[in-house]
C-alpha positions as CSV (number, residue, x, y, z in Angstrom):
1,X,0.0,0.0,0.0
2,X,1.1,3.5,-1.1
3,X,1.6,6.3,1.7
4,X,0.6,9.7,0.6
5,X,3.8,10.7,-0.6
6,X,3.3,7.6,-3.4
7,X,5.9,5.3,-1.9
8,X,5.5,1.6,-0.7
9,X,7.1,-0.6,1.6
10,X,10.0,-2.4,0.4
11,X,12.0,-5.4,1.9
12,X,15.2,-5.8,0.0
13,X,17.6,-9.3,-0.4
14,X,20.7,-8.4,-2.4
15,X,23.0,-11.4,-2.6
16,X,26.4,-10.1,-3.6
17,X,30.0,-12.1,-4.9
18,X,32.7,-11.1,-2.9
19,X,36.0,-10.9,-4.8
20,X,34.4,-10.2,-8.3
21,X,36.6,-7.6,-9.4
22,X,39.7,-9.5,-8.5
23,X,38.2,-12.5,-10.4
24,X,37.3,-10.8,-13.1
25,X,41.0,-9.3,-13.5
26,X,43.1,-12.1,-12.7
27,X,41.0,-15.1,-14.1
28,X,41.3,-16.4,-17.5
29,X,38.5,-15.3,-19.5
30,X,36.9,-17.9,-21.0
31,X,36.5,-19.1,-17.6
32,X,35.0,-16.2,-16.2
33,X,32.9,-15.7,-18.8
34,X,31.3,-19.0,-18.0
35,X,31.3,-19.1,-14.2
36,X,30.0,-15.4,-13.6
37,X,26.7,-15.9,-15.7
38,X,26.2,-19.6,-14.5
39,X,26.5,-18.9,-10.7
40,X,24.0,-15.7,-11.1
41,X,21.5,-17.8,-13.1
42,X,21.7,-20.2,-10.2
43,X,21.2,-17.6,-7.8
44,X,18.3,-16.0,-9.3
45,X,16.7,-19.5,-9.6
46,X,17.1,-20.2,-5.4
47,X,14.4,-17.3,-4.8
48,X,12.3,-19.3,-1.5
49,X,10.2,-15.9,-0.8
50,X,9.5,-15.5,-4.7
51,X,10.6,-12.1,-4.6
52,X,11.0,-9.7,-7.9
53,X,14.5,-8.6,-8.9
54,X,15.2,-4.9,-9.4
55,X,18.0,-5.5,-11.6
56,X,21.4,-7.0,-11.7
57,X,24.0,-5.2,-11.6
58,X,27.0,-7.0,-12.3
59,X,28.0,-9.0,-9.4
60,X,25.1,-8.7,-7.2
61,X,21.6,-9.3,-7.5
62,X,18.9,-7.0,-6.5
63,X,15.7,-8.5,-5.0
64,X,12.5,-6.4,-3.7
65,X,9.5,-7.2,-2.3
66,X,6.9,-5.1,-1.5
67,X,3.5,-5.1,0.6
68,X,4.4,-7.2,4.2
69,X,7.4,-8.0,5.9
70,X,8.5,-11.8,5.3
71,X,8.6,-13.8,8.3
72,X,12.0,-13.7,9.7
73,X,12.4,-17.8,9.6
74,X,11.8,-17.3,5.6
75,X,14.4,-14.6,5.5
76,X,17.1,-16.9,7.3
77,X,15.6,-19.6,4.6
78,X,16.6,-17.5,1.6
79,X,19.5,-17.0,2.7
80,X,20.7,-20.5,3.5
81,X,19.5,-21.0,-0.1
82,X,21.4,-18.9,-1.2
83,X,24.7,-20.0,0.8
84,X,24.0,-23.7,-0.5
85,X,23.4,-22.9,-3.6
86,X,26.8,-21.0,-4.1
87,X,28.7,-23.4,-2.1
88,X,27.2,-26.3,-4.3
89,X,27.9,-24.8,-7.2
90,X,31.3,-23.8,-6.2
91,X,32.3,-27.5,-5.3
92,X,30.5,-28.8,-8.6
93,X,33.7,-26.9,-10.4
94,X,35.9,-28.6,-8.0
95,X,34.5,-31.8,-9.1
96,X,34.0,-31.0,-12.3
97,X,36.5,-28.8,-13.4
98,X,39.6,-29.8,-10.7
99,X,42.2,-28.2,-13.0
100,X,40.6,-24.3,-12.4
101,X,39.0,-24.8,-9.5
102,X,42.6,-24.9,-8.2
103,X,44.1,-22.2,-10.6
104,X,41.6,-19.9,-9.8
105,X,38.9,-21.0,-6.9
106,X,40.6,-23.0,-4.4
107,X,41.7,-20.1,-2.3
108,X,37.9,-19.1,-1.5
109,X,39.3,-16.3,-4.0
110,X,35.1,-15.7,-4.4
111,X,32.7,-15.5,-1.5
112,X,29.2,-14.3,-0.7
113,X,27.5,-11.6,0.9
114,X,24.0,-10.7,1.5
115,X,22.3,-7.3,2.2
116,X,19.0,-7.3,4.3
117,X,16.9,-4.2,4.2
118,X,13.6,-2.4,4.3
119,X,12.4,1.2,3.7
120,X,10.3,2.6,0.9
121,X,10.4,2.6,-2.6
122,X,8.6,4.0,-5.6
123,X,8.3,1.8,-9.1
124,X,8.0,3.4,-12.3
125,X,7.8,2.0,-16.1
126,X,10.6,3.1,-17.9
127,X,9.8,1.8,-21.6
128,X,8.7,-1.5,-20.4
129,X,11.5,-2.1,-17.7
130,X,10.5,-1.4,-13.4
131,X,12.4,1.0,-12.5
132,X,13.2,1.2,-8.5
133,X,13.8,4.5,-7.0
134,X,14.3,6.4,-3.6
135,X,16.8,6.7,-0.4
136,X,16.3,3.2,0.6
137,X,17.1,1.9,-2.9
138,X,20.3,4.2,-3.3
139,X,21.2,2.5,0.2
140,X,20.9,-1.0,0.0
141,X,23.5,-0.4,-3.2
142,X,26.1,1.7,-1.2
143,X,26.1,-1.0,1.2
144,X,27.4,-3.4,-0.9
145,X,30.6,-1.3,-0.7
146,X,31.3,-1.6,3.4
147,X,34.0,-2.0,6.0
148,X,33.6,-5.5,6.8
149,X,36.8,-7.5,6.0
150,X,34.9,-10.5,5.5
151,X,34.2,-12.7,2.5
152,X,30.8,-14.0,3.1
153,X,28.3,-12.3,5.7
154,X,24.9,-11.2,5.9
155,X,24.3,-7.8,7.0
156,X,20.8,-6.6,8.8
157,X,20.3,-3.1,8.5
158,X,18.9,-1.7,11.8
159,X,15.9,-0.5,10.0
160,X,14.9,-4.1,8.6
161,X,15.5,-5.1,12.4
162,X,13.7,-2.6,13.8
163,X,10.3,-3.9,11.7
164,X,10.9,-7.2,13.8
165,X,8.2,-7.3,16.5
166,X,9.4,-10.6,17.7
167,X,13.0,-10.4,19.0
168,X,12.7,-14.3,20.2
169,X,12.1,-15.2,16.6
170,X,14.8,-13.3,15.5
171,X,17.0,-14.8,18.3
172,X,16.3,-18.6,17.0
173,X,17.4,-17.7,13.3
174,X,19.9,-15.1,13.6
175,X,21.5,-15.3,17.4
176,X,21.7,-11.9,18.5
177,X,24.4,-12.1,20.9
178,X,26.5,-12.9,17.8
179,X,25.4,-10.3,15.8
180,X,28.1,-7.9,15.3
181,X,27.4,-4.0,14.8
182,X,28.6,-1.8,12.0
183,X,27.5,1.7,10.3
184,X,28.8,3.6,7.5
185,X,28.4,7.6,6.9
186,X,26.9,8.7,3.3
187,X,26.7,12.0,2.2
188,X,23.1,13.3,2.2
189,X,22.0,10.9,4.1
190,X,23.9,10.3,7.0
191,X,24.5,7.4,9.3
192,X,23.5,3.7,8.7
193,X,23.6,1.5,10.9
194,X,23.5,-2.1,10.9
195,X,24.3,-5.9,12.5
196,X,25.8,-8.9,10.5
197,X,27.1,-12.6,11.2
198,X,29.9,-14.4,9.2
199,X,29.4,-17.7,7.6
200,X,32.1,-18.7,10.4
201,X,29.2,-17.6,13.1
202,X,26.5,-19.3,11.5
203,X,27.0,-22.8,12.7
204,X,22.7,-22.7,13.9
205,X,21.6,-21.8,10.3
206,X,24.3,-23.4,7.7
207,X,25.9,-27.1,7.7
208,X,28.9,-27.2,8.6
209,X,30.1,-29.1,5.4
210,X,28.6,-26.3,3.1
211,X,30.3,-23.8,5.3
212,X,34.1,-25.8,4.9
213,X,34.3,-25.4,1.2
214,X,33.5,-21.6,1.7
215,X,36.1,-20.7,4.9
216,X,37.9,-18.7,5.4
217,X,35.8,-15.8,5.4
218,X,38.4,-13.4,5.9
219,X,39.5,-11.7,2.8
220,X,42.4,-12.7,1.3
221,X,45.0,-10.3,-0.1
């Protein structure tokens, strides 16, 4: 539902690969080429809250829903989706493909991050393609670009947590004593603050042997 300003509510899922531009650069192309579009087709296909995509934008993949919140138990099941999806298709290469998986992948050179947010949005048709605009939107893409030095985390904006009613629920899915705080200054529009958990931390949501083939999350020089 629209306020009166014409904006909607918006919950935002932006699954993002770490260590892209690095890949990109360093990796032979062919194989690039081949992995990039594979693992974001794979992605895309993982969506458990069947949520629309806003674009994608190179590395990263922007889905929005709008109307209600998702529960926060489907929110921690999209992204263990996601997380088994990449890691599976990360260890199909190694068993596939041995020879570049070890050139080019066995070094966890490519990792995952997810971006959780809500705020509000307006949609307009721009010659047939959704167009996403507004502060929210123009955040949940700087955040991409943050000071955690880790490879695969998801980050909670404290506005998405601050829609969450139920802290227990959110407890049982993402433990809040290990949730680690974090904010980063923009220009225009100030301070945002957030919490987030590394794949290392997430023993409760992720197996541990889809987490191995991932570690370390740390980010490798």
């Amino acid at each position: 539902m629209k306020n009166k300003e014409g904006l909607e509510s918006a919950f935002f899922c932006v699954p993002d690969i770490t260590g892209f531009t690095k890949f990109m650069a360093t990796t032979d192309i062919a194989f690039s080429r081949e992995v990039i579009p594979s693992l974001l087709r794979k992605l895309i296909d993982c969506n458990v809250l069947k949520l629309k995509i806003g674009e994608i934008e190179g590395d990263a993949i922007f889905f929005y829903k709008t109307g209600r919140l998702p529960a926060v138990g489907r929110v921690a099941a999209q992204c263990t989706a996601l997380y088994t999806t990449f890691s599976e298709f990360i260890r199909s290469i190694k068993e596939n493909d041995p020879e570049n998986y070890e050139k080019y992948l066995a070094d966890s050179q490519l990792g995952l991050k997810i971006i959780i947010h809500h705020g509000q949005i307006s949609l307009h048709n721009i010659k047939g393609r959704i167009k996403l605009l507004g502060t929210d939107v123009i955040i949940a893409h700087k955040l991409l670009k943050n000071k955690i030095p880790d490879y695969n985390y998801i980050l909670l904006t404290d506005k998405y947590l601050s829609k969450i009613k139920d802290r227990d629920n959110l407890q049982q899915w993402f433990h809040w004593e290990k949730l680690r705080t974090g904010a980063e200054n923009y220009e225009f529009m100030g301070e945002v603050s957030y919490r987030f958990i590394t794949l290392d931390e997430m023993d409760h949501m992720l197996d541990t042997e889809i987490a191995a083939i991932l570690k370390p999350s740390k980010k490798t020089a």
